[in-house]
gemmi code that builds the backbone of each chain (N, CA, C; Angstrom):
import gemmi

chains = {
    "A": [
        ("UNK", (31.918, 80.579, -81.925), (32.801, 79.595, -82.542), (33.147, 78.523, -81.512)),
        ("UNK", (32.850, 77.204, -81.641), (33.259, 76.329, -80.837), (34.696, 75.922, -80.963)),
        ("UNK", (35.467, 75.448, -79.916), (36.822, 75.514, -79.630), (37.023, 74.126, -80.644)),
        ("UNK", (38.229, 73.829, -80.661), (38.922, 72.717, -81.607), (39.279, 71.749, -80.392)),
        ("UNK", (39.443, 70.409, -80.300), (39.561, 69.502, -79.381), (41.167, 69.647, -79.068)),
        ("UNK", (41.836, 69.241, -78.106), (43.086, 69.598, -77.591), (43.599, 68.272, -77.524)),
        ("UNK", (44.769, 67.681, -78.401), (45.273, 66.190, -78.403), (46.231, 65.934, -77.494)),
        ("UNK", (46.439, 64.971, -76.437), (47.243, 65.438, -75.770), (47.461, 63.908, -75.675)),
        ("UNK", (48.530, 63.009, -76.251), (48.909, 61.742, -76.535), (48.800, 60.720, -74.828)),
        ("UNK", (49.197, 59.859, -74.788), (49.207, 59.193, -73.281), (50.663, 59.508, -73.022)),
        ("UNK", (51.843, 59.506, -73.506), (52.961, 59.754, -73.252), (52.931, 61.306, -72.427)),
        ("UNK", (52.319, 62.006, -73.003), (52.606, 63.740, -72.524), (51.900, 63.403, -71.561)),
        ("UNK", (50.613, 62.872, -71.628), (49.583, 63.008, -70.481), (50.415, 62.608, -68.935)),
        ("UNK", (50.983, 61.181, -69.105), (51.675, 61.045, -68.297), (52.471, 61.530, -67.314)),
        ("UNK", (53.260, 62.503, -68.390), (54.475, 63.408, -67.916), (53.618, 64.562, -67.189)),
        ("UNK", (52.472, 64.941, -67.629), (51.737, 66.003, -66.969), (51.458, 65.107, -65.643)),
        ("UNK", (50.732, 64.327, -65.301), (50.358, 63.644, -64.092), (51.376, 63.440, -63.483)),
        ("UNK", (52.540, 62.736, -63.866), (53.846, 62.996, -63.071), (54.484, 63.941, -62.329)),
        ("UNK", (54.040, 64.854, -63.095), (54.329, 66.291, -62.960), (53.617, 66.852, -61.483)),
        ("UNK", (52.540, 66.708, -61.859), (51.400, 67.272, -60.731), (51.848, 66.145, -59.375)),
        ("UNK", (51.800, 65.333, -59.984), (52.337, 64.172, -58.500), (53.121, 64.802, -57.803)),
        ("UNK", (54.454, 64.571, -58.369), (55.700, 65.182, -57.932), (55.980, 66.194, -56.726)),
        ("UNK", (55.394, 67.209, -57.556), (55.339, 68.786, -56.785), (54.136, 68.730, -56.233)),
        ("UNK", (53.218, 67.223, -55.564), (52.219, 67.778, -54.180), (52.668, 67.868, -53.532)),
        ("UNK", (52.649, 68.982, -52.753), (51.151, 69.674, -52.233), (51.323, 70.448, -53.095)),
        ("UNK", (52.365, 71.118, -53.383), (52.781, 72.530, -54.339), (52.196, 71.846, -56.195)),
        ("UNK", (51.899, 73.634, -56.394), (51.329, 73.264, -58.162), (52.261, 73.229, -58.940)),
        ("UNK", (52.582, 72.345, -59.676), (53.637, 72.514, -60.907), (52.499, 73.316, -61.797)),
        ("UNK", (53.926, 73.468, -62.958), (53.301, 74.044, -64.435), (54.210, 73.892, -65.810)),
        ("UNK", (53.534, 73.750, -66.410), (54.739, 73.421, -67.669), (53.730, 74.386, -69.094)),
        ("UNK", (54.186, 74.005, -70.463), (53.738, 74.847, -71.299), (53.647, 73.297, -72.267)),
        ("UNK", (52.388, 73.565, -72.911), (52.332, 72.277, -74.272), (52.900, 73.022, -75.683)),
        ("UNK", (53.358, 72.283, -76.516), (54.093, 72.596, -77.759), (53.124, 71.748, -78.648)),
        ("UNK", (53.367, 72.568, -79.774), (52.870, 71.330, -81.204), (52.280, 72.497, -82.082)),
        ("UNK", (51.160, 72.250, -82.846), (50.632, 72.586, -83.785), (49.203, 72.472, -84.259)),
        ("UNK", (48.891, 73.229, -84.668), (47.220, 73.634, -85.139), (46.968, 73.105, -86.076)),
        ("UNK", (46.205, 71.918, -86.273), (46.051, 71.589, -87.669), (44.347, 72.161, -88.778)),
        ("UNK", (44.097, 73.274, -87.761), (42.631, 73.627, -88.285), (41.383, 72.702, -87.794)),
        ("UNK", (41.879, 71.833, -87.456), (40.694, 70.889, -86.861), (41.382, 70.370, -85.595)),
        ("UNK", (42.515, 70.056, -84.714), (42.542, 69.756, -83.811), (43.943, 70.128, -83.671)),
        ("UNK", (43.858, 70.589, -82.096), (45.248, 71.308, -81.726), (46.484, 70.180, -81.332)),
        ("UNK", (47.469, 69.644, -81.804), (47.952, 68.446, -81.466), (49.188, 68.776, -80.357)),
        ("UNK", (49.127, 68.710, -79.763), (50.345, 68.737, -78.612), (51.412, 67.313, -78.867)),
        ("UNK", (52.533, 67.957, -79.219), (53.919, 66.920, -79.414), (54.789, 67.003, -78.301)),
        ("UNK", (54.375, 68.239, -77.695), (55.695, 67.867, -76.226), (54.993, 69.061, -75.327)),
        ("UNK", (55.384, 68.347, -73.991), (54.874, 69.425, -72.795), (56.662, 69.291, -72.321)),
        ("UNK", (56.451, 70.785, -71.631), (57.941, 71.017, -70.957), (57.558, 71.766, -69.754)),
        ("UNK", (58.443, 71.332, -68.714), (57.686, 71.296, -67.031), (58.457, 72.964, -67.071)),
        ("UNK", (58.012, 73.546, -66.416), (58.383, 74.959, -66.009), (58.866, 74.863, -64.350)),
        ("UNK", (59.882, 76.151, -63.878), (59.650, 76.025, -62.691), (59.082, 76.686, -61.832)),
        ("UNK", (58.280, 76.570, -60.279), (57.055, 77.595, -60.131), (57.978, 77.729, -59.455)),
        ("UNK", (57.942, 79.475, -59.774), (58.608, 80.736, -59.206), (57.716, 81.522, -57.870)),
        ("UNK", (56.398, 81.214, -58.014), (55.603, 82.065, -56.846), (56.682, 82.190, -55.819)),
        ("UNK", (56.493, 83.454, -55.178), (57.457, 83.509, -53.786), (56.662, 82.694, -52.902)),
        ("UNK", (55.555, 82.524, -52.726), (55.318, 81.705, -51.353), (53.758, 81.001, -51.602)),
        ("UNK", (52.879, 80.549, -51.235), (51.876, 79.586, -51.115), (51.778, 78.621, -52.846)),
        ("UNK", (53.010, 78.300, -52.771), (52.636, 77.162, -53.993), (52.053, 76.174, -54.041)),
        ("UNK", (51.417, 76.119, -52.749), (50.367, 75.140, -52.940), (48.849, 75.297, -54.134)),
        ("UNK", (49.135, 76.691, -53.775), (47.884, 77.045, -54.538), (48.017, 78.632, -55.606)),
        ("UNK", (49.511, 78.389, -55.973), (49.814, 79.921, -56.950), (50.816, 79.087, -57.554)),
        ("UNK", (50.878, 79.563, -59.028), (52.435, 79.059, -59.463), (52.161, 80.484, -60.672)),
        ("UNK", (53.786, 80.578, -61.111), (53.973, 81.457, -61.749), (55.796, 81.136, -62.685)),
        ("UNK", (55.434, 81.426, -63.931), (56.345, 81.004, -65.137), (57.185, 82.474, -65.155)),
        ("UNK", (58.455, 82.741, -64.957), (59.251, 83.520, -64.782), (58.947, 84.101, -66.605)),
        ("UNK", (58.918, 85.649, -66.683), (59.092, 85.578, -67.940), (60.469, 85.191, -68.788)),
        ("UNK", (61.336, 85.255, -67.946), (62.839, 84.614, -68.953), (62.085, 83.247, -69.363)),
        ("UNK", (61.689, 82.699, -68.645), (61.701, 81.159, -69.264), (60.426, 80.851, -70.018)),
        ("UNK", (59.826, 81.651, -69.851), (58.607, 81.932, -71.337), (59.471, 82.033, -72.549)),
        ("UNK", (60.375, 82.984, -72.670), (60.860, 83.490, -73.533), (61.298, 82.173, -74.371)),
        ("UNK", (62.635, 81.469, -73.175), (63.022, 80.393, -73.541), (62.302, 79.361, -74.548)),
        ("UNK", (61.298, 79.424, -73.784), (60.115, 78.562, -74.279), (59.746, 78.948, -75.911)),
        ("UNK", (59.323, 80.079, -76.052), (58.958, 80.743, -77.263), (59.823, 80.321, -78.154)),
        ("UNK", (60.931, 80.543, -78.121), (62.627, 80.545, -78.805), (62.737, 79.033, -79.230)),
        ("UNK", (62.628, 78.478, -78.430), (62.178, 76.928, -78.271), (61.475, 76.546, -79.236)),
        ("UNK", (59.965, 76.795, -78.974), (59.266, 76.211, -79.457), (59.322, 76.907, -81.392)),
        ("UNK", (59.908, 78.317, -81.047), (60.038, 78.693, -82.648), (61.147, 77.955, -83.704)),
        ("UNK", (61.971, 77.499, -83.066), (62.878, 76.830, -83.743), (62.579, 75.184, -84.115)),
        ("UNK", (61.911, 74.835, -83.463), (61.404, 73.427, -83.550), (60.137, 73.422, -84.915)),
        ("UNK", (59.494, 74.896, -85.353), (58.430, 74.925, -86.428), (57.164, 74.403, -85.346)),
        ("UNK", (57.062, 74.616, -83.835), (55.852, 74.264, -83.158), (55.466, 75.915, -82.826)),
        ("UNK", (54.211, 75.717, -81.888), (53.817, 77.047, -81.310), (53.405, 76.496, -79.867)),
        ("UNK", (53.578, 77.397, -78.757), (52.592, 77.047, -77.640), (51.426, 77.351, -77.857)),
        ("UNK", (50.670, 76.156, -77.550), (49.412, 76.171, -77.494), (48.903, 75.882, -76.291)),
        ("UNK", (49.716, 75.913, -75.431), (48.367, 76.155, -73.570), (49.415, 75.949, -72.773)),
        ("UNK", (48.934, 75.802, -71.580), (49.654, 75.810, -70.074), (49.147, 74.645, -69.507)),
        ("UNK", (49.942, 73.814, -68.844), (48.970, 73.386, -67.917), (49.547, 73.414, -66.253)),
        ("UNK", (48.782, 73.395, -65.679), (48.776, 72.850, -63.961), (48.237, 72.311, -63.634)),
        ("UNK", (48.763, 72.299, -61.768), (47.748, 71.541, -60.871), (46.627, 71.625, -59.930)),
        ("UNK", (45.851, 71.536, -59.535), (45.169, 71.731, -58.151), (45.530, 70.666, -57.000)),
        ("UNK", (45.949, 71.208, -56.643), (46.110, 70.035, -55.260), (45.058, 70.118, -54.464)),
        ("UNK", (44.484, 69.065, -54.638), (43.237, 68.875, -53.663), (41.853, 69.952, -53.710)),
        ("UNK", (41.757, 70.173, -55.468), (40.663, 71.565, -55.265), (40.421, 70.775, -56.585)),
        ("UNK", (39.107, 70.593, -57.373), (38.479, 70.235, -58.493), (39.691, 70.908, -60.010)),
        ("UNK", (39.465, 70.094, -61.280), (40.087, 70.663, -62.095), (38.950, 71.724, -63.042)),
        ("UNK", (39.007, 72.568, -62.646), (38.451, 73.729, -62.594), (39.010, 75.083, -62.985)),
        ("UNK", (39.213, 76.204, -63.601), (39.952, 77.424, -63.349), (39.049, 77.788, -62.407)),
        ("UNK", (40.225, 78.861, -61.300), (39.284, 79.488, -60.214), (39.442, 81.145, -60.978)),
        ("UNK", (38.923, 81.900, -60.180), (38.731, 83.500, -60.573), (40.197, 83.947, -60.771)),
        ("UNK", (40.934, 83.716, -60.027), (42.263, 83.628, -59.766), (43.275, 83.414, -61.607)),
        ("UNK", (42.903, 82.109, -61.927), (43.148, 81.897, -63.161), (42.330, 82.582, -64.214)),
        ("UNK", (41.305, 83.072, -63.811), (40.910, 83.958, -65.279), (41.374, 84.902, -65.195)),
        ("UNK", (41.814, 85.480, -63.911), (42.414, 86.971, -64.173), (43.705, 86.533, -64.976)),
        ("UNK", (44.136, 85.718, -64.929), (45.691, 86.104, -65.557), (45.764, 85.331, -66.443)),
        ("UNK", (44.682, 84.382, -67.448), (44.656, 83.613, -68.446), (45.247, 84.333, -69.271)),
        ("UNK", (45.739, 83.750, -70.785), (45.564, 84.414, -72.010), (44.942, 83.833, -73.119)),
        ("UNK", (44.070, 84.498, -73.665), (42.915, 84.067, -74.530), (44.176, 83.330, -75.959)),
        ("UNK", (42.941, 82.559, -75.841), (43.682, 81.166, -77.279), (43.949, 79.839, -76.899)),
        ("UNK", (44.478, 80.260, -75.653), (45.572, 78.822, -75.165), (44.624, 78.056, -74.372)),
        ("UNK", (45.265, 77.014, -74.494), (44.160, 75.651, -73.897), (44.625, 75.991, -72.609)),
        ("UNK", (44.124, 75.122, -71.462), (44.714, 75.535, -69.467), (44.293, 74.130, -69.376)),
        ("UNK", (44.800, 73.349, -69.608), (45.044, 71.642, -68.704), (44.927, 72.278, -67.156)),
        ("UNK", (44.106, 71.528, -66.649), (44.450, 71.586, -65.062), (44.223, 70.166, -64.827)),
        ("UNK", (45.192, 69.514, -63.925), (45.110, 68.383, -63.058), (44.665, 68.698, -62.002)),
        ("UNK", (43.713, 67.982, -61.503), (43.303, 67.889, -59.723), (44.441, 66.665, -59.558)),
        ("UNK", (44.496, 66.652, -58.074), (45.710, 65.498, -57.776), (45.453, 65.615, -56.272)),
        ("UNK", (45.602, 64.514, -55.595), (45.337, 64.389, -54.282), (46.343, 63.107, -53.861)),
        ("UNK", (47.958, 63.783, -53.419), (49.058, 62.869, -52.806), (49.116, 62.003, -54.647)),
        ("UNK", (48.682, 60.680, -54.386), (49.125, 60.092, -55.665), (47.965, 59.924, -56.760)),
        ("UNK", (46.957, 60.231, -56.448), (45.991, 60.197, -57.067), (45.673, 61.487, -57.986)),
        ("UNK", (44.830, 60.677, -59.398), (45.244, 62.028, -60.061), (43.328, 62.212, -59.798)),
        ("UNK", (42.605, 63.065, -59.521), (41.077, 63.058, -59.517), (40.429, 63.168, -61.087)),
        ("UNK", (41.054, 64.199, -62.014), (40.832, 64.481, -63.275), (41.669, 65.532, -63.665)),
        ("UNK", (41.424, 65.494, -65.174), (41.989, 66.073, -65.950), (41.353, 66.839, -67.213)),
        ("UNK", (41.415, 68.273, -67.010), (40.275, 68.882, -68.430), (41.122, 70.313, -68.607)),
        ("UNK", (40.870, 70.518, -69.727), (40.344, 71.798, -70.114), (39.819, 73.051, -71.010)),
        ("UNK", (40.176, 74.154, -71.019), (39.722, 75.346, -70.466), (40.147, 75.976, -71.590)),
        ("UNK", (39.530, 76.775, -71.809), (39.852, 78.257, -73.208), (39.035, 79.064, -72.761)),
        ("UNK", (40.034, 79.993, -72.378), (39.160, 82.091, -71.971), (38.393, 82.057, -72.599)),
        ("UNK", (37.385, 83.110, -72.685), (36.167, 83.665, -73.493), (36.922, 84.647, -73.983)),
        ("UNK", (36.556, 84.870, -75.060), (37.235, 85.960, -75.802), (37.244, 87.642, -75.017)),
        ("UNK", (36.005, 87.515, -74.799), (35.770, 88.915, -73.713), (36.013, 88.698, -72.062)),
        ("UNK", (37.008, 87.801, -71.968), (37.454, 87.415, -70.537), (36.581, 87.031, -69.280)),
        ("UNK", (35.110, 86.642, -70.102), (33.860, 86.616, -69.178), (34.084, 85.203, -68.002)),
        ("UNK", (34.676, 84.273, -69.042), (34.961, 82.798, -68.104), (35.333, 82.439, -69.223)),
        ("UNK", (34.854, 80.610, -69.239), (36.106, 79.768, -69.795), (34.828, 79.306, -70.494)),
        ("UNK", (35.676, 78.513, -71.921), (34.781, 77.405, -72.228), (35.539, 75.834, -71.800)),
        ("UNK", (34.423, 74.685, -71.615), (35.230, 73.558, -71.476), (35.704, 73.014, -73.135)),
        ("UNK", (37.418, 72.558, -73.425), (37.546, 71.710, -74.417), (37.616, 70.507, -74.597)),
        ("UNK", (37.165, 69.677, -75.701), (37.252, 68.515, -75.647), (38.519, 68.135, -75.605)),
        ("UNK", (38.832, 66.928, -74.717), (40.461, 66.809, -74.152), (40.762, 65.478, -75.351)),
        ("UNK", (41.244, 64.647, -76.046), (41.262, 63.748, -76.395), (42.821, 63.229, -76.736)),
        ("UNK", (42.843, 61.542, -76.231), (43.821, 61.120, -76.092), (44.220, 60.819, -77.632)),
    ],
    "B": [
        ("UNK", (61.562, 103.281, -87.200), (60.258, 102.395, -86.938), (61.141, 101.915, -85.261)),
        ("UNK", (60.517, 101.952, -84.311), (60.828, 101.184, -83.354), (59.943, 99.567, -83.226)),
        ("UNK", (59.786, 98.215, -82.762), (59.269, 97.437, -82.846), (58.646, 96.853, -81.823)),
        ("UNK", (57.331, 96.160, -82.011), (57.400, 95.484, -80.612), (57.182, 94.220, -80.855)),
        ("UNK", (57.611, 93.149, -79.726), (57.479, 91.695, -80.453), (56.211, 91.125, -79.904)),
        ("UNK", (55.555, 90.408, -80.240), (54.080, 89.971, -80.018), (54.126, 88.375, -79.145)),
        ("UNK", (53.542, 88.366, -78.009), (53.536, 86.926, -77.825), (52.713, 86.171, -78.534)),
        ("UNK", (53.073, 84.474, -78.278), (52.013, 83.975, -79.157), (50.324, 83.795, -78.784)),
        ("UNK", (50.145, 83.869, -77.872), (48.552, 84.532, -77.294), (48.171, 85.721, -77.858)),
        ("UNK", (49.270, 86.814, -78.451), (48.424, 87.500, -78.793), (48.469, 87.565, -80.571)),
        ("UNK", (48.971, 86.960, -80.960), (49.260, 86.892, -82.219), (47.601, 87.150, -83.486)),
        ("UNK", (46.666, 86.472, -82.698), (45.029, 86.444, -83.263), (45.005, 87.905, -83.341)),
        ("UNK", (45.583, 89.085, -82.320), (44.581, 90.446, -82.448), (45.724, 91.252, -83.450)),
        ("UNK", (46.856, 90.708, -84.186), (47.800, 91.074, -85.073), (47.575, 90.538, -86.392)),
        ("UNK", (46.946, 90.026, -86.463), (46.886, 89.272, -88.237), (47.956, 88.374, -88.196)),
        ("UNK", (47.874, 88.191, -87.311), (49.181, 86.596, -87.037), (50.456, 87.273, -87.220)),
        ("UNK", (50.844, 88.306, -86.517), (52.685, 88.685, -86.912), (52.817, 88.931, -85.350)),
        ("UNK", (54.388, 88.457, -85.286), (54.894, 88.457, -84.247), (55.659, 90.229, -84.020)),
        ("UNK", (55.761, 91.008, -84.554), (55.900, 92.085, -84.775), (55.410, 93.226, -85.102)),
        ("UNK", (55.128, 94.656, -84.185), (54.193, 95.444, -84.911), (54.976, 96.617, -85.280)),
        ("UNK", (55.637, 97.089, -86.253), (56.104, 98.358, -86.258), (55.234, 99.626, -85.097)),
        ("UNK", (56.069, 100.309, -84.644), (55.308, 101.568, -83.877), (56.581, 102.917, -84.011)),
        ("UNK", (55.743, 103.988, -83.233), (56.457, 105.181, -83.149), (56.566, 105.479, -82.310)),
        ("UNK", (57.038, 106.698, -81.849), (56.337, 106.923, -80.220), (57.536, 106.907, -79.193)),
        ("UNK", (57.580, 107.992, -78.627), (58.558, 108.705, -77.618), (59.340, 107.780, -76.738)),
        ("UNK", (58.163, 106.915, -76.118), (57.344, 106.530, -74.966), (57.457, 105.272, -74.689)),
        ("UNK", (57.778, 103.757, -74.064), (56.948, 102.730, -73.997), (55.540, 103.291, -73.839)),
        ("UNK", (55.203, 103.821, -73.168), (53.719, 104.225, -72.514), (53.195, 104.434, -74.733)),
        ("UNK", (53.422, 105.855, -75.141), (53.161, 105.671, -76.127), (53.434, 104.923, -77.270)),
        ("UNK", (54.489, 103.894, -77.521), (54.193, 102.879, -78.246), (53.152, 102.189, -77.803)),
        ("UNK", (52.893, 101.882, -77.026), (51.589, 100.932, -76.320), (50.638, 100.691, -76.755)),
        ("UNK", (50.844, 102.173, -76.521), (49.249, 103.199, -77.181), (48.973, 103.273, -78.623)),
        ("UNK", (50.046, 103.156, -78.994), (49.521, 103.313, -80.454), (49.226, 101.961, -80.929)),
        ("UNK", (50.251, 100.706, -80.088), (49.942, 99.428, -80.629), (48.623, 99.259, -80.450)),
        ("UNK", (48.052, 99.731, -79.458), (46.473, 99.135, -78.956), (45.400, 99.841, -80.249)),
        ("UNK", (45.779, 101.452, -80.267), (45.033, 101.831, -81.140), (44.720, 101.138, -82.769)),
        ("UNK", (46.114, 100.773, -83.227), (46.213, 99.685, -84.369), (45.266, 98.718, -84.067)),
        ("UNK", (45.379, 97.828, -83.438), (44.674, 96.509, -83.204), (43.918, 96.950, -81.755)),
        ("UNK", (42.960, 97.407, -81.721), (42.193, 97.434, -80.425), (41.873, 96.233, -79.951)),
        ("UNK", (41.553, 94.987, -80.017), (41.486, 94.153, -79.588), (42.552, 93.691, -78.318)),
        ("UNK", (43.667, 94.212, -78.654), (44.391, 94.024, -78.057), (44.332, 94.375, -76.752)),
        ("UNK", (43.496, 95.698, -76.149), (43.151, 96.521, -75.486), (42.794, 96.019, -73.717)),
        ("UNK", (42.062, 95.060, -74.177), (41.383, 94.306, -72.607), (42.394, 93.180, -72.218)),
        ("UNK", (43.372, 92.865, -73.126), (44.590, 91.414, -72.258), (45.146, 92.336, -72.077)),
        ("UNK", (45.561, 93.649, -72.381), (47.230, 94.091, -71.897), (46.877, 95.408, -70.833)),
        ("UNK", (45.755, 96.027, -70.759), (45.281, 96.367, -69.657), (43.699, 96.470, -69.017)),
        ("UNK", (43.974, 96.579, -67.533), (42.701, 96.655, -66.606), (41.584, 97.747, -67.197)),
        ("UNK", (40.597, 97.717, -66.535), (39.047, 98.717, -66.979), (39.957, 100.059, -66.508)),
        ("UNK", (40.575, 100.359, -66.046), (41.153, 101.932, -65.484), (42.231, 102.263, -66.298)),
        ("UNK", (42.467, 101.591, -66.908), (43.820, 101.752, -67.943), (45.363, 101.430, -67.794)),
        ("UNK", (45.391, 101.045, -66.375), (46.572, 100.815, -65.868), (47.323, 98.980, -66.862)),
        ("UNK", (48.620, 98.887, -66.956), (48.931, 98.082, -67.696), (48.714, 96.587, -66.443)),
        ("UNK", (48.162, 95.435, -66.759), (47.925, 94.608, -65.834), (48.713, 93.983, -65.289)),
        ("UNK", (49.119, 93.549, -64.283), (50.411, 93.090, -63.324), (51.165, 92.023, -63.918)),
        ("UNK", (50.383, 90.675, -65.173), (51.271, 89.891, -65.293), (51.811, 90.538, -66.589)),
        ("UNK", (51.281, 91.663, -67.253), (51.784, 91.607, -68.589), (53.464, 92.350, -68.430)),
        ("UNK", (54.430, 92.075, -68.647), (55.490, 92.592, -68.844), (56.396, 93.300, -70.595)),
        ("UNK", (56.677, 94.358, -69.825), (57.236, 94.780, -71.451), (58.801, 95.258, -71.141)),
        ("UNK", (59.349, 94.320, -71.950), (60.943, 94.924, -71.861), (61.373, 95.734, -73.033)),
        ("UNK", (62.353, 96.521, -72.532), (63.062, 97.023, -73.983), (64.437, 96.540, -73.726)),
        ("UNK", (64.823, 95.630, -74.757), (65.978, 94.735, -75.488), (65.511, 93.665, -74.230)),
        ("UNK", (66.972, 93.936, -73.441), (66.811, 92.516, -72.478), (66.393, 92.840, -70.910)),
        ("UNK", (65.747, 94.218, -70.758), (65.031, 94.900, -69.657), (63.900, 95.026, -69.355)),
        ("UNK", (62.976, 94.761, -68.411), (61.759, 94.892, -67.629), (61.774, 96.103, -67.697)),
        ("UNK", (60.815, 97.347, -68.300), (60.849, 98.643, -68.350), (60.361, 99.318, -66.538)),
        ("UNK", (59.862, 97.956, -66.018), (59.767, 98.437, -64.356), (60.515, 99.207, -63.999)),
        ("UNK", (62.027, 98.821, -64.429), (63.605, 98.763, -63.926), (63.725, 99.793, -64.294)),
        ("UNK", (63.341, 100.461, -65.441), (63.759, 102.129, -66.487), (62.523, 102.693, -66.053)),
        ("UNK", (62.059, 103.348, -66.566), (61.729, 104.623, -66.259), (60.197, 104.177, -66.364)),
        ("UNK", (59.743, 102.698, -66.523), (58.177, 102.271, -66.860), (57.944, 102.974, -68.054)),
        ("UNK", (56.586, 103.106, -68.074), (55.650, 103.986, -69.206), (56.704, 105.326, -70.198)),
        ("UNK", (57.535, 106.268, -68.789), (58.155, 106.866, -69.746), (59.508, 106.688, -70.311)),
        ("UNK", (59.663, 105.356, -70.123), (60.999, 104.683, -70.833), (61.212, 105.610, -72.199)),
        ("UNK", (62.113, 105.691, -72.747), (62.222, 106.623, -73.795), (62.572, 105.093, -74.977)),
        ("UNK", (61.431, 105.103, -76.125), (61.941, 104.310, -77.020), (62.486, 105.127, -78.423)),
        ("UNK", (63.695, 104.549, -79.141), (64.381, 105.182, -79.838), (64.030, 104.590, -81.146)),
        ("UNK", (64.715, 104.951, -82.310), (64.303, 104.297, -83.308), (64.979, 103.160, -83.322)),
        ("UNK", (64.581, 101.852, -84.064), (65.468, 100.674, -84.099), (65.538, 99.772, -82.698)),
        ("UNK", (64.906, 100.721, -81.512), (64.406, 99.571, -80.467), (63.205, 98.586, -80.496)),
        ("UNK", (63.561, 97.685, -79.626), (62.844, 96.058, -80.006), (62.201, 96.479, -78.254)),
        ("UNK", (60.675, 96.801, -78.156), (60.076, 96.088, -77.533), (59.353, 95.097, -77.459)),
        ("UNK", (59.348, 94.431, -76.129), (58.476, 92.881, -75.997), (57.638, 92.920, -75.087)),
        ("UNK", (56.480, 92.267, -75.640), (55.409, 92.357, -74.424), (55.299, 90.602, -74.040)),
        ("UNK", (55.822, 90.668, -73.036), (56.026, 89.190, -72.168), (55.251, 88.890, -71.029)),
        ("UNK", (54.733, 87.632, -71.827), (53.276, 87.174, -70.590), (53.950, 86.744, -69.177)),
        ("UNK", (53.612, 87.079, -68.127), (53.783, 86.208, -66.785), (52.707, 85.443, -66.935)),
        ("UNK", (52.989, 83.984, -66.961), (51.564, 82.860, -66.775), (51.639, 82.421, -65.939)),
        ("UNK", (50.697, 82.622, -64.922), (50.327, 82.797, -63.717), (49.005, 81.784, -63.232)),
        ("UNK", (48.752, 81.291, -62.272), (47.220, 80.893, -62.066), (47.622, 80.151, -60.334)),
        ("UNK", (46.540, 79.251, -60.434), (46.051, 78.931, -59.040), (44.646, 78.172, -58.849)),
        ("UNK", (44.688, 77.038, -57.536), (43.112, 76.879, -57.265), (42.737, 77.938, -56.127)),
    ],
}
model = gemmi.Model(1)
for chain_id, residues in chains.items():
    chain = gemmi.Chain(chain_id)
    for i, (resn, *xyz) in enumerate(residues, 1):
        res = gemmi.Residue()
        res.name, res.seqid = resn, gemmi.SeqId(i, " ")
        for name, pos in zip(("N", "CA", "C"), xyz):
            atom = gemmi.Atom()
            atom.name, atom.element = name, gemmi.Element(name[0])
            atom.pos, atom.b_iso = gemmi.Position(*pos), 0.0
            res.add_atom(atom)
        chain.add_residue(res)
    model.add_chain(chain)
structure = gemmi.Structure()
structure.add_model(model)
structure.setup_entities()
């Protein structure tokens, strides 16, 4: 089954690149909101998370589960669903590494920004394989 | 019926419900029986050895079962477990 394209407006996009700016060297992360319309996943709002990793956030970030929760609660009351994560790479391709497939969860889109100081390099992504083998790439569209 | 609540990642290996009725002594055996229901479920919530995988978290009410007794947490009837993603990654 090929994946559904992932809408992600210039306004959100923004706030994601902002995002990744911000917190270089360290990775931000936030969660996208919106809705499935059977043909394309539309993202109406991204909300920045805060990375909890105890230490090398340059290159680990991690979403406390309280504020998943939040998120969930959130996004259930609004009539949206999360539909992906995204982060950053600082200074490493936008790519998932092995690292991120171990702890993906199948469904959700994975935005990754590369970002280097103010520069953003790119922006794509990512949906697990159902059998956790790797990723497929999704079509990103503004 | 004790319950468990479903994140929305895993909602596809439930028939889309955020809730699975279960039975079972146990967190460890509610688990088990949730997985047996929906096997799919089987490879996100644990490793090839069976152990439950480090980001997946399961509380009962507003507790990390780490904190209680883990696996043999005792679930009662009318308890609400949750299986809560840590989302995690990295380059």
């Amino acid at each position: 089954m090929s994946s559904l394209p992932l809408k992600v407006g210039g306004g959100d996009m923004e706030h994601i690149h902002a995002h990744a700016k911000e917190t270089y060297p360290e990775e931000c992360s936030g969660v996208m909101v919106g809705m499935n319309t059977g043909e394309m996943k539309v993202v109406v709002d991204v909300w920045r998370a805060e990375n909890t990793h105890g230490d090398e956030r340059s290159r680990r970030f991690l979403i406390d589960p309280k504020e998943y929760i939040a998120f969930e609660k959130r996004a259930d009351e609004r009539d949206m669903e999360i539909l992906g994560v995204y982060h950053s790479h600082p200074d490493h391709p936008a790519e998932p590494s092995e690292y991120d497939r171990d702890h993906a969860w199948p469904g959700w889109s994975y935005v990754i920004t590369s970002v280097s100081g103010d520069d953003i390099n790119a922006t794509r992504s990512w949906l697990l394989k159902p059998d956790r083998s790797g990723y497929d790439e999704e079509d990103l569209v503004g | 019926m004790a319950t468990v609540r479903i994140p929305t990642p895993l909602r596809q290996y439930t028939a889309g419900n955020s809730e699975v009725d279960v039975t079972g002594g146990t967190a460890g055996e509610a688990l088990g029986q949730l997985v047996e229901t929906h096997p799919d479920l089987k490879q996100h919530l644990y490793t090839g050895d069976g152990k439950l995988r480090s980001f997946v978290n399961v509380y009962k009410g507003d507790e990390d079962i780490r904190y209680l007794e883990g696996q043999d947490t005792s679930v009662e009837e009318n308890d609400e477990l949750s299986i809560i993603p840590s989302i995690a990654g990295g380059c």
